[in-house]
Every structure is written in C-alpha cells, then in structure tokens.
C-alpha positions as CSV (number, residue, x, y, z in Angstrom):
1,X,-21.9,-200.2,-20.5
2,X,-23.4,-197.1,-20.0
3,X,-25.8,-196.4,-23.1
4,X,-27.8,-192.9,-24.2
5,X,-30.7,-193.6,-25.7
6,X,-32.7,-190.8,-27.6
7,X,-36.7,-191.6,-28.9
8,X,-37.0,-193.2,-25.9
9,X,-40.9,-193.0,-25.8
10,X,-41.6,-194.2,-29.0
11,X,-42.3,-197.9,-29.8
12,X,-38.7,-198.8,-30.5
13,X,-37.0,-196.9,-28.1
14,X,-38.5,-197.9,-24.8
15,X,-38.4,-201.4,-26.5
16,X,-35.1,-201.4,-26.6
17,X,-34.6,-199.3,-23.0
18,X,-36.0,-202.5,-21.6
19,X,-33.8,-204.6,-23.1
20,X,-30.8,-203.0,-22.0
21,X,-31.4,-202.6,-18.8
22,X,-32.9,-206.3,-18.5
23,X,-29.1,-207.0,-19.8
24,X,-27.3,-204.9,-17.0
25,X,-26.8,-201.8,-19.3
26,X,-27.0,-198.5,-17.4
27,X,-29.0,-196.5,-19.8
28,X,-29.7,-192.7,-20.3
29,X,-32.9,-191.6,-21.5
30,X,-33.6,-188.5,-23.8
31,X,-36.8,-187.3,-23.1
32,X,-38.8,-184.3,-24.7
33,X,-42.1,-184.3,-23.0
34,X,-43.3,-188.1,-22.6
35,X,-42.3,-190.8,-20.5
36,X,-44.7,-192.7,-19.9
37,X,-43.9,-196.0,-21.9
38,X,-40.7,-196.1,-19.5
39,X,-42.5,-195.6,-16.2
40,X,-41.2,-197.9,-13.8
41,X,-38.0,-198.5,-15.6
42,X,-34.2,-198.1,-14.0
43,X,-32.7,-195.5,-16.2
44,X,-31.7,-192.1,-16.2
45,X,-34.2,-189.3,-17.4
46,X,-32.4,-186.2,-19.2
47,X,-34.8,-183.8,-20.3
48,X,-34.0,-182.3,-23.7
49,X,-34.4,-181.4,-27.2
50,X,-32.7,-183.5,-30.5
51,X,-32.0,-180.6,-31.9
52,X,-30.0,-178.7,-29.0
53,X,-26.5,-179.8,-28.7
54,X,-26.3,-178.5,-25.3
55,X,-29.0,-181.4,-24.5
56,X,-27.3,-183.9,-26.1
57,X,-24.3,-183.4,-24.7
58,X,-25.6,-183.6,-21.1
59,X,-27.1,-186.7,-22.8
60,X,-24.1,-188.1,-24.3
61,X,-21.8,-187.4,-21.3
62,X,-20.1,-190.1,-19.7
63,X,-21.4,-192.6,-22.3
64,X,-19.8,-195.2,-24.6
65,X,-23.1,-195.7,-27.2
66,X,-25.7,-193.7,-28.4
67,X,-29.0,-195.4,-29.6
68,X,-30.1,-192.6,-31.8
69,X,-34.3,-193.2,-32.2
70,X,-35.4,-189.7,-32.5
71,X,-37.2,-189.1,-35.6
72,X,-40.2,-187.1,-36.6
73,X,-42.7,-189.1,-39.0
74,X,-44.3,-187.5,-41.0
75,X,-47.0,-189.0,-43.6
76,X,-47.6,-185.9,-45.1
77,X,-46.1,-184.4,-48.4
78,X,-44.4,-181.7,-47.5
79,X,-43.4,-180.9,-44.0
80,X,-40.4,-179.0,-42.4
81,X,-40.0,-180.9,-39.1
82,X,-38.6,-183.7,-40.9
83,X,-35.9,-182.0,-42.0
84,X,-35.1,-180.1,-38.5
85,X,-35.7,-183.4,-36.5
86,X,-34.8,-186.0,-39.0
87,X,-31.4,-184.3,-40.4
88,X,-30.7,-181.3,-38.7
89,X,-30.9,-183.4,-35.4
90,X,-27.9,-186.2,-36.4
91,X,-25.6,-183.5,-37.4
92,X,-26.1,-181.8,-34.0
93,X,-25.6,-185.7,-32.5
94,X,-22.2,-186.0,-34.6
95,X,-20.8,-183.0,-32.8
96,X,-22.1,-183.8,-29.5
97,X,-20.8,-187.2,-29.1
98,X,-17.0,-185.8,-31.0
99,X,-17.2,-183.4,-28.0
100,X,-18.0,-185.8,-25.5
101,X,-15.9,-188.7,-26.5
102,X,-18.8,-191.2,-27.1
103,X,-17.2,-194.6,-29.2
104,X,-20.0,-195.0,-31.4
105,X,-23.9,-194.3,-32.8
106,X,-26.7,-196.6,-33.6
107,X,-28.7,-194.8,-35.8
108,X,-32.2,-196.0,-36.4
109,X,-33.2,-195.2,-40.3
110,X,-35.5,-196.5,-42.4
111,X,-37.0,-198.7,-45.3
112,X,-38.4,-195.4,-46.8
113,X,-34.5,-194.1,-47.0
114,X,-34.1,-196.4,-50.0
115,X,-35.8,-195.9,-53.6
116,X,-38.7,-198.5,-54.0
117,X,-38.3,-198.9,-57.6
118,X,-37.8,-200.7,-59.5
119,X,-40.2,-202.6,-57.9
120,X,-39.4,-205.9,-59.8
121,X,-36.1,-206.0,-58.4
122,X,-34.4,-207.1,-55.1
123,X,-34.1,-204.3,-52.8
124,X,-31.4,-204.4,-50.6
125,X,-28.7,-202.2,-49.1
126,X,-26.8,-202.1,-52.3
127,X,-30.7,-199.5,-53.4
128,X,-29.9,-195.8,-53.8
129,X,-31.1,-193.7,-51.1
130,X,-34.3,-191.1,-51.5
131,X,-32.6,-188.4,-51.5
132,X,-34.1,-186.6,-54.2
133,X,-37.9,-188.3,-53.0
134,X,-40.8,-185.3,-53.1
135,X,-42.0,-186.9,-49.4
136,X,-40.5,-184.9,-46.8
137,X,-39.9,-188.1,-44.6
138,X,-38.4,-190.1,-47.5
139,X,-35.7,-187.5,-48.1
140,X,-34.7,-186.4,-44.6
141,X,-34.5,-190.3,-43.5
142,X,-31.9,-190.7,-46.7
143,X,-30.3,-187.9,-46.3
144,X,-29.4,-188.1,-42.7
145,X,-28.5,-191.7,-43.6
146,X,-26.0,-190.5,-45.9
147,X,-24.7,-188.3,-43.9
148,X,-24.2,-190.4,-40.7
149,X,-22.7,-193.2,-42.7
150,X,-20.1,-190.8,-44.4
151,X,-19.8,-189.4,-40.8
152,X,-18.4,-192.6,-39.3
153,X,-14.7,-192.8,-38.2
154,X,-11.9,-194.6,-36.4
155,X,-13.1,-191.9,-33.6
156,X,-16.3,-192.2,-33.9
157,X,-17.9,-195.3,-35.7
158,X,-21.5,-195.1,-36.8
159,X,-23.7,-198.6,-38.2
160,X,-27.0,-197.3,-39.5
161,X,-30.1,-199.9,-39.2
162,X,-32.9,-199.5,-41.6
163,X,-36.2,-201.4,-39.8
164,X,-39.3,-202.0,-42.3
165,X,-43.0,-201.4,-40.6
166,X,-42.9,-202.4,-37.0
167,X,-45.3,-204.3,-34.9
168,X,-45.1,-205.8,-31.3
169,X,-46.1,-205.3,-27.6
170,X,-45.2,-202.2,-25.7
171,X,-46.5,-199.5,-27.9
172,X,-47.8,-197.1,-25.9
173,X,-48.9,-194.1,-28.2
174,X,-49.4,-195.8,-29.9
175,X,-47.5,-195.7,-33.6
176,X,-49.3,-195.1,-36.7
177,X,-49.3,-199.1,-37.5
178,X,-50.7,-199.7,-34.2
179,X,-53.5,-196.9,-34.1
180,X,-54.2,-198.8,-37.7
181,X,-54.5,-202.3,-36.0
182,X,-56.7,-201.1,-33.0
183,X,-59.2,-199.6,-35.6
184,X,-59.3,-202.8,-37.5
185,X,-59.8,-204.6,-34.3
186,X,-62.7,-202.6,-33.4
187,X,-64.4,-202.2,-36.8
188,X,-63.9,-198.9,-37.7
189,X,-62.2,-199.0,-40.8
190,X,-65.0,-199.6,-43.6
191,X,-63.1,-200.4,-46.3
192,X,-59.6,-202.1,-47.3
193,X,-56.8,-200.3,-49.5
194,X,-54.6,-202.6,-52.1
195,X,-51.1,-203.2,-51.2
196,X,-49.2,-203.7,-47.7
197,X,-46.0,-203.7,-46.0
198,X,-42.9,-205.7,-44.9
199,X,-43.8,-206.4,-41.1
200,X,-41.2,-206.5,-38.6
201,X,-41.5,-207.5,-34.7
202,X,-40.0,-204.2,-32.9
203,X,-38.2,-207.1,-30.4
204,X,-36.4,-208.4,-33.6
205,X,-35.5,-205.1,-34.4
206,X,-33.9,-204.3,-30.9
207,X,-32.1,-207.3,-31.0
208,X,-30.3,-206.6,-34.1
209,X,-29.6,-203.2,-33.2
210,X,-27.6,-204.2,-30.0
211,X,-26.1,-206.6,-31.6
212,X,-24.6,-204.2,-34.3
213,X,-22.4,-202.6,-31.8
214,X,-20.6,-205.8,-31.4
215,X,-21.0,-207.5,-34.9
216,X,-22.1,-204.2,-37.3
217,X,-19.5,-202.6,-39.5
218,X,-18.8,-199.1,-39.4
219,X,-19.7,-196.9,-42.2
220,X,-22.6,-199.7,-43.2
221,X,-26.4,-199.9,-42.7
222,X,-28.0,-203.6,-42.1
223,X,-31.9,-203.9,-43.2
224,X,-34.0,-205.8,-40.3
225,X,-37.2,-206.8,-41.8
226,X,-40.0,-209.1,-41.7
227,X,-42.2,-210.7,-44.4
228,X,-44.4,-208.8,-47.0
229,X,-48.1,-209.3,-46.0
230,X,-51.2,-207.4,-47.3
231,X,-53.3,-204.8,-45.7
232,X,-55.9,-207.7,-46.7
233,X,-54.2,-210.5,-45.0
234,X,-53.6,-208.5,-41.7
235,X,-57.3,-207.7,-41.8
236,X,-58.2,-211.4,-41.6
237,X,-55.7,-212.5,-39.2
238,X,-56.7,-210.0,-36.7
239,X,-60.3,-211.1,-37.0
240,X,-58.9,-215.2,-36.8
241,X,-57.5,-213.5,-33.0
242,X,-61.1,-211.8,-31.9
243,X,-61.2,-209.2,-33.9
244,X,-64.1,-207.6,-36.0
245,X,-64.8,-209.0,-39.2
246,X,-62.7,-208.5,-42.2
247,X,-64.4,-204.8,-44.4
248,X,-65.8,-207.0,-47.2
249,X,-65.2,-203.6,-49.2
250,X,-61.7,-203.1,-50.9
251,X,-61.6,-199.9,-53.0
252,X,-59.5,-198.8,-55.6
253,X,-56.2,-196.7,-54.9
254,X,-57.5,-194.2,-57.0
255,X,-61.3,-194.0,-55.2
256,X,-59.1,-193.9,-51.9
257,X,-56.8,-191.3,-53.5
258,X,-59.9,-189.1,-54.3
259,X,-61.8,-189.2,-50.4
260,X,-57.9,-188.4,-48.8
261,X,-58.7,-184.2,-48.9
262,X,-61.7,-185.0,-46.9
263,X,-59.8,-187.4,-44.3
264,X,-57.7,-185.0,-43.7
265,X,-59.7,-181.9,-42.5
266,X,-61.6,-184.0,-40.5
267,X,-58.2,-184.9,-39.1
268,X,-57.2,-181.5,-38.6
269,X,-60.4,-180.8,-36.6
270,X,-60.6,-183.7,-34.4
271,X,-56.3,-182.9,-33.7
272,X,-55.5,-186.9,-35.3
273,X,-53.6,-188.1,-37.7
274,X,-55.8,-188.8,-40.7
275,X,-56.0,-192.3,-41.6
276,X,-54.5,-192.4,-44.8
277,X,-53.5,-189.6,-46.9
278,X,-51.5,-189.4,-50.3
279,X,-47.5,-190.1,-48.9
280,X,-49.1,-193.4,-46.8
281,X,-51.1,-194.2,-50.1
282,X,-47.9,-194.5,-52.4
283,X,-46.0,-196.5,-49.3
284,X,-48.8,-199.3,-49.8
285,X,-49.3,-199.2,-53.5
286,X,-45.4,-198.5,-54.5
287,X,-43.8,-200.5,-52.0
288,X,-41.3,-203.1,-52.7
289,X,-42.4,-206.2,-52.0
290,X,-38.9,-208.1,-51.8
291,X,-37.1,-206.7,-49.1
292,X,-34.0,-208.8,-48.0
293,X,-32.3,-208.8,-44.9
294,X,-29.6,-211.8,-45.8
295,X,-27.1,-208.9,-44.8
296,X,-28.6,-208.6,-41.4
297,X,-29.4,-212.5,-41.0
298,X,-26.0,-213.6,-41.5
299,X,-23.9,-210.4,-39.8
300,X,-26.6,-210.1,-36.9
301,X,-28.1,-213.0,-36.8
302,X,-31.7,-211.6,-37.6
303,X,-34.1,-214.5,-37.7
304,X,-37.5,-212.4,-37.6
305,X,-39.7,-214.5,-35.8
306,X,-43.5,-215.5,-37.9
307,X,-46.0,-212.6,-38.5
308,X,-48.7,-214.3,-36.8
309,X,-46.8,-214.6,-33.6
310,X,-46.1,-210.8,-33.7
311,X,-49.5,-210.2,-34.2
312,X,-50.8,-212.1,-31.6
313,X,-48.3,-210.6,-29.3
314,X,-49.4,-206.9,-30.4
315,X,-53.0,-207.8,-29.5
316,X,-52.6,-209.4,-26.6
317,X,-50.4,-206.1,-25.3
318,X,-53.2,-204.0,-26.2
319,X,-56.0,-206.0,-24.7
320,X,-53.8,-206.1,-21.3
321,X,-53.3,-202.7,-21.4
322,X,-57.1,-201.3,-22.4
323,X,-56.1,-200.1,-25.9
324,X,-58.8,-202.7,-27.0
C-alpha cells in the first residue's frame, strides 16, 4: 500500500517508517525540519507543517493510510503548542484526508489521555479521557482523542492507539525517556524520584499499530503497553548492563517538588529540557500502576516482549551509535 506517515522523526515514527518499508509499503514522509533518523531510508520526503492542510494534503495525496505521529510534548503546565499541534493539527488531518480520499487514520494517542485515578482501579480503555486535566499535554492528547474517535466513519475509519512510555533502539533525538536513560547511564543524575512508568518497547508499539488497520475497529482506541517498573528498578538494571552505579539517594516527591523552579531556569539557559519539573513529577507519583492491554493482546495480538530485553536493546543502540 501506499502509506503517509506524519512524526516521522520522532522515536515512533521512523520506527515504524522502517517497518513499512522493510514490508514492501511505499511510504510518505511528513517532515518539518529533521530527518535525520530516516537517512538512508526508501521513502518519500514531503516537507510540511501539521497544522497546514495544504501540507497534508500534498501529504495525504494518492494514499490509502495515514500514520498520524505528530504530536508536541510538552512536560510543562501550561503551554499553547499542545493545543495547536496536538488538536488543532487532527482536525486539519480529518479534512485533508475527506478531501483526498484517504481510507483510514492511525492516530497515535496516549496513556496521559486517560484519567489516572482512581489509582486503585483497573485502567483500561473503558477510563474517561483528561479532558478537563490542568496539563496542557494531558488535555489536548484527550481531546483530540475524542474528537478523532467521534470523527471515524464508513468514509473515513479512524482506530486510535494509546502507547504507555516507550523505550527501544532507533531513538535518535533522542525522547525525553531516552535523554533520562543516557544520564543514568553516565551518572549524572544524583538522586532517585519515587514512582515510575508502564514501559513499552517502541517495536511492540509499531507492530500493533500496523496491525490495527487490518484487525482494529473503527471508532475504538487499543492501549499497547508494557509492564509497571520503578524509576528505582530501571536505575539498577541499567547499571547490571555497564552502567553507572545506582544514586544511593532517593528524595522525597515533595524535596524534588521544591528544587523543580531552579531546574528549570537552568534549563531555560542552557536551551534543554529540564530534567523534571512539576507535570513529569505527578506522571511518576500519580500514575496508574495497572495498565491493561488484554484489549490490544487479544484484537492485535500485543505480546510486549520483557523489559530487560528492551532495555538492553536501547543500550546497546546508543552505545553503537555514540549516544553513550
């Protein structure tokens, strides 16, 4: 088939760029300003913008599937380029694939478009959505959820899929997980923060994704995650694989909470992202720890492979390609 792809040069998108073209796909490539996580690669390169609908047109022209990756993230409180990029940027998709007869959209949500609590209880796909969340990210991922899955037609048929925090080889930024496991690595986090995440491998991801537009149902998201593991526990492993040694030093949310002002300006004048601020502070402390994805195992066939594996494949990536 012939497949537009947008967020092609973030760590899922030129993922899953090499995937379908290692499958025979002929793929189309949104790019903004960055491409070079798909140098080398067979596809077609259409300069654009998320937000123009002229762009995504040209992008959507001639094509059966959209992959739609584009997303801003944001792990700040309040920010306006999630809304522009997050939301305004599917409603512009929905009219540019009506106009250009494309079949269906694989839209690429998120864990964070569901309401964590209560924490106690099963979260699956059955959760409300964040709409009303005070994080900027949060609310644009649900809301543009929303409004692709009530979007979906007989015309145009949209399946949503909702990864949890991804890990894996080709992650060429790289992400905010991976900058967070390359500083680990080389010792330069001095301290450990309670809580963690629901780890996915990005390949596991991809592979649920393309198999949605065969096996997904239209109108309905499918969560693709992992297992729960510690900020803690990926500390240790990393240092089991070469790493440096596990901080010994685990401070309070609340001690972390208070030093997060200071992170930030030094942030703002070295032109990083901060390490942690308040938004990724709540993700670790408030976020669900049972996260099923029976509804993507049994549709999809999602059998996430261990986290150790994924791990060692992540490190091994960045070692061969100087990141470490």
């Amino acid at each position: 088939m012939k497949i537009a792809v947008t967020g092609t040069s973030g760590h899922i998108g030129n993922t899953l760029c090499r995937m379908l073209t290692d499958q025979g796909h002929e793929v189309k490539a949104l790019v903004h300003n960055d491409k070079k996580a798909l140098d080398g690669m067979k596809v077609e390169f259409i300069k654009g913008d998320v937000t123009s609908e002229t762009d995504l047109s040209n992008l959507c022209s001639g094509c059966e599937i959209v992959f739609h990756l584009a997303a801003y993230i944001s792990i700040r409180k309040n920010d306006p380029l999630c809304k522009k990029i997050n939301f305004d940027g599917c409603a512009t998709l929905i009219k540019a694939a009506k106009s250009t007869g494309v079949r269906k959209i694989i839209h690429f949500s998120s864990i964070h478009a569901f309401r964590h609590e209560p924490l106690d209880v099963e979260l699956n796909e059955t959760r409300k959505l964040a709409v009303d969340s005070s994080f900027s990210y949060d609310r644009s991922k649900a809301l543009s959820q929303d409004l692709m899955m009530k979007a979906s037609s007989k015309d145009l048929e949209i399946i949503v899929i909702n990864p949890t925090a991804v890990l894996g080889p080709f992650d060429y930024k790289p992400s905010l997980t991976g900058n967070a496991i390359i500083r680990l690595y080389k010792g330069q986090i001095p301290a450990l923060i309670p809580g963690g995440y629901d780890w996915v491998d990005v390949r596991d991801v991809c592979k649920a994704a393309i198999r949605s537009v065969d096996l997904g149902i239209p109108g309905e998201c499918y969560l693709v995650g992992g297992s729960w593991q510690s900020v803690k526990t990926l500390a240790c492993e990393i240092e089991k694989l070469g790493g440096h040694k596990t901080p010994w030093l685990e401070l309070p949310t609340w001690v972390a909470q208070l030093g997060t002002p200071f992170l930030n300006l030094h942030a703002v004048i070295r032109k990083k992202e901060p390490l942690y601020t308040s938004v990724s502070l709540h993700a670790l402390k408030n976020g669900n720890k049972n996260i099923s994805h029976e509804k993507a195992r049994l549709a999809l066939d999602h059998n996430p492979r261990p986290f150790t594996e994924t791990l060692s494949d992540t490190l091994a990536w960045f070692r061969e390609n100087n990141y470490v």
